[in-house]
N, C-alpha and C positions, 0 to 999 in steps of 0.2 A: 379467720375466714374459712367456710365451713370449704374442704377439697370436693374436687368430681371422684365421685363411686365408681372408676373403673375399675381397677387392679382389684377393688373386693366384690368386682361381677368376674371375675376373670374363671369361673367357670360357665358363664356365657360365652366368653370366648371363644374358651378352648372348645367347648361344643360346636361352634360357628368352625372356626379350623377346621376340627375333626372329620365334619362333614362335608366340606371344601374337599379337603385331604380323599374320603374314602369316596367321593365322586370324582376326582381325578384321576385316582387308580382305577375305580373302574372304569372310565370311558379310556384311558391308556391301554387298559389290558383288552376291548372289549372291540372299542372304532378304531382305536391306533390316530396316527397323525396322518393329514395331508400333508406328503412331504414335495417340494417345489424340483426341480431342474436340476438345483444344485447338489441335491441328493440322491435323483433319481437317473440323472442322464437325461439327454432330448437327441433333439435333431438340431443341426447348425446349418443356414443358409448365407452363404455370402454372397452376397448381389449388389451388380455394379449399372443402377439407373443409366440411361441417356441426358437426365435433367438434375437439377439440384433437386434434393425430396428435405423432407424435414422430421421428427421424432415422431410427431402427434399423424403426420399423415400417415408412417407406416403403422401407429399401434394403433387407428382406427379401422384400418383392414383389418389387422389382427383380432380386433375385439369382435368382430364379427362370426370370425373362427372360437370364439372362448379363450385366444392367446394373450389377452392383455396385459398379461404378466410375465412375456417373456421379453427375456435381455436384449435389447437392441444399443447397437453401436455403429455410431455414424462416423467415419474417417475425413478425416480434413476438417472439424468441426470450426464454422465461422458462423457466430452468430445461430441463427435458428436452421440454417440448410447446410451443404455441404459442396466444397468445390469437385469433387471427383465422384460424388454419389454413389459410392460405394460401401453399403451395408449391411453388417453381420447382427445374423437373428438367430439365438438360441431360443425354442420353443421345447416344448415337449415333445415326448417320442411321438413322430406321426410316420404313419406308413405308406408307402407311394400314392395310393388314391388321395390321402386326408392333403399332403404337401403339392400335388399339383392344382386344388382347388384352393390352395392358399397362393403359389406362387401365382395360377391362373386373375385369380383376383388383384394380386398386388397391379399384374401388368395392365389391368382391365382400369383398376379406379385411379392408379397414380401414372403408368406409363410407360414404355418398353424398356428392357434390362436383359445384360449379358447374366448369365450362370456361372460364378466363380466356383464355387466351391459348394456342393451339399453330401452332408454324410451326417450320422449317429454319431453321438460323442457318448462318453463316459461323464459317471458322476465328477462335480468340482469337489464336493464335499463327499468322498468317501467312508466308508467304516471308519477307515487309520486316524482323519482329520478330526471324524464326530466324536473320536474318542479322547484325542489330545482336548477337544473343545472339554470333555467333560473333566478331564485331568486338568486342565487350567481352571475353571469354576471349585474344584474342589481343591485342588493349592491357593486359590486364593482364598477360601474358605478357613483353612489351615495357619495363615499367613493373618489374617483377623482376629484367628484366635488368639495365637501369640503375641500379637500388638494388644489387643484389648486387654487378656490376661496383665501384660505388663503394665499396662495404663490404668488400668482399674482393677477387676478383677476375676477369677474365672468363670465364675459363676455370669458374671456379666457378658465374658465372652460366649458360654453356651448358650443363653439365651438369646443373644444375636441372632449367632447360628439357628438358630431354631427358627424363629422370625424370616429371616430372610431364603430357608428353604421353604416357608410357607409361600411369600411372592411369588418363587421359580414354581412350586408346583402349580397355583393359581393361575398365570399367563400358562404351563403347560395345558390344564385343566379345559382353560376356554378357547385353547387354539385345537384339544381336541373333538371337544365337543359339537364347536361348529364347523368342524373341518375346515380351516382355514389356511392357505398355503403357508407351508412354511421354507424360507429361503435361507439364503444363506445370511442378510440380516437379522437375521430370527437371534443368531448365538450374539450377534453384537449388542441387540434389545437387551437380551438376559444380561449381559456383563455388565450395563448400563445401568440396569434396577437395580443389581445388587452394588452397585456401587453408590447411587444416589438414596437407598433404603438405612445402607448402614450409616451412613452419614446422618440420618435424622434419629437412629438409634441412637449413634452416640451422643449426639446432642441432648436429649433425653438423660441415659447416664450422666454425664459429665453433670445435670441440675443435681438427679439422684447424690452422687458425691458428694457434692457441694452442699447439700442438707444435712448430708450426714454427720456430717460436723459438730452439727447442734443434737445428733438424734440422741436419746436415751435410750436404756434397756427397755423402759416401761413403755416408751412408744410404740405405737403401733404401725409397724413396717404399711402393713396398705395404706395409710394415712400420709405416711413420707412418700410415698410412688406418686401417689395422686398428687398433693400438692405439688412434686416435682412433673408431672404429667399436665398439669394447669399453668406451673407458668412457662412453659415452653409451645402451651397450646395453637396460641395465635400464630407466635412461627412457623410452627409446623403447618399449620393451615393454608396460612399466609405466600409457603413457600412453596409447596401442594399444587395450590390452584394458579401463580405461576406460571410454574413449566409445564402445566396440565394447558393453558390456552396455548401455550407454543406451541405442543406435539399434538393437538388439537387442530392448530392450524397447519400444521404438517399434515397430517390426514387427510381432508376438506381438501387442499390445496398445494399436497407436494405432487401428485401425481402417483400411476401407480404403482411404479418404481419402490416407493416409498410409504404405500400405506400401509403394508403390514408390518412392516418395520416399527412405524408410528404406531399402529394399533396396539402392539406389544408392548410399547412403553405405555401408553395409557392406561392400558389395563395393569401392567405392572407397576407402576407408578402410584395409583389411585389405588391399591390393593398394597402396597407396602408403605403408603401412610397409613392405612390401618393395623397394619403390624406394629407398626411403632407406635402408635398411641396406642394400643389398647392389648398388645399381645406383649410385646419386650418386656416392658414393665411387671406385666402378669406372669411371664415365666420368670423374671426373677425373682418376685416375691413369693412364688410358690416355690421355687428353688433354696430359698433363704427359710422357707418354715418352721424348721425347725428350729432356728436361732429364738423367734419371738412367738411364742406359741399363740399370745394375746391378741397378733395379727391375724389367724385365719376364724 
């Protein structure tokens, strides 16, 4: 049975990458990111209602101000309201006029409240943290390779790697493009794709292997990719589309807490089953060329 032509389009690919890649450097180097609260610092209000309040009632004042994305935590939490109504809101930096016409409003739409505590905080997510996050991404990177190297082989571990820094640039890519906050979910997103991306990688390899068994010198290496690329396809698809209607319905329907969390998986997710089909396989038969010349 005749295989799918990917891995001998796979300078299609790498062209499609390439230009992914150098449009994400540039809007990196050019817009920079929206970064969220956690990164940048806000203002914290802790306020203690006279009545029970509920989540959605305070983040619909908020949303009024543009705050719909700042951390609210309700103390005593029963059910949807609160027995002691007293609630901590981290917002963005606002300055006395911007927070009196927030608190002005809270007490106007939902109802009178004592003043506990309001001040500026500091970022959650500082330099020291954003860097251990990037030291953890790249030891586990590290940590993949030496597993896959041992499991298969290195060539298949580099190719991984390669693959799966394409997803992280890609989710970087579109979160700077559109400017879209990023939180402190944003790094648990990433650790998530790459852990769900290599996983369909190596299910891919582990077919490749398993062909190879029967391959000959005279074979030709793109022709064992594909075939191993074909029958893992439905899988991958299969398993794809999936966890793409779950984090789909996370989005839609977790709230806003949670959608750009979700966003990041989707687009990570949906952008790393393309690596896997159509890019791992590609770099490692281009990595492999010289072994079977009759392949490229």
């Amino acid at each position: 049975m005749k295989t799918l032509p990917i891995t001998e389009k796979r300078k299609i690919w790498f062209a499609i990458s390439t230009v992914i890649v150098l449009i994400g450097l540039v809007s990196m180097l050019t817009r920079g990111f929206n970064l969220g609260i956690d990164f940048t610092g806000g203002s914290l209000l802790e306020l203690k209602f006279q009545k029970a309040v509920t989540l959605e009632e305070i983040r619909e004042v908020l949303r009024a101000h543009g705050l719909e994305n700042s951390v609210i935590q309700l103390a005593g939490l029963t059910g949807q309201a609160v027995e002691n109504s007293t609630v901590l809101i981290r917002t963005a930096a606002l300055d006395d006029v911007a927070r009196k016409r927030v608190t002005d409003d809270l007490g106007a739409k939902i109802g009178a409240f004592d003043i506990l505590r309001i001040e500026n905080v500091g970022a959650v997510l500082g330099g020291e943290i954003t860097r251990q996050a990037a030291v953890a991404i790249v030891l586990s990177w590290l940590l993949m390779i030496a597993y896959i190297t041992w499991r298969f082989e290195f060539k298949f571990a580099v190719a991984s790697i390669i693959a799966l820094l394409q997803d992280v640039i890609a989710v970087l890519t579109f979160f700077s493009l559109f400017q879209i906050e990023i939180d402190a979910t944003f790094v648990a997103a990433l650790l998530t794709i790459i852990g769900y991306s290599i996983n369909d990688t190596i299910v891919i390899f582990d077919r490749i292997r398993e062909n190879m068994r029967t391959f000959r010198r005279t074979d030709s290496l793109t022709a064992l990719a594909d075939k191993s690329i074909r029958q893992t396809l439905a899988r991958s698809i299969y398993t794809v589309l999936t966890v793409l209607f779950v984090t789909a319905a996370l989005y839609f329907f977790g709230g806003d807490t949670t959608r750009n969390f979700s966003l990041a998986l989707i687009v990570g997710l949906a952008f790393g089953s393309y690596t896997s089909i159509f890019c791992a396989g590609s770099f490692w038969v281009e990595l492999n060329r010289r072994r079977l010349k009759s392949a490229n």
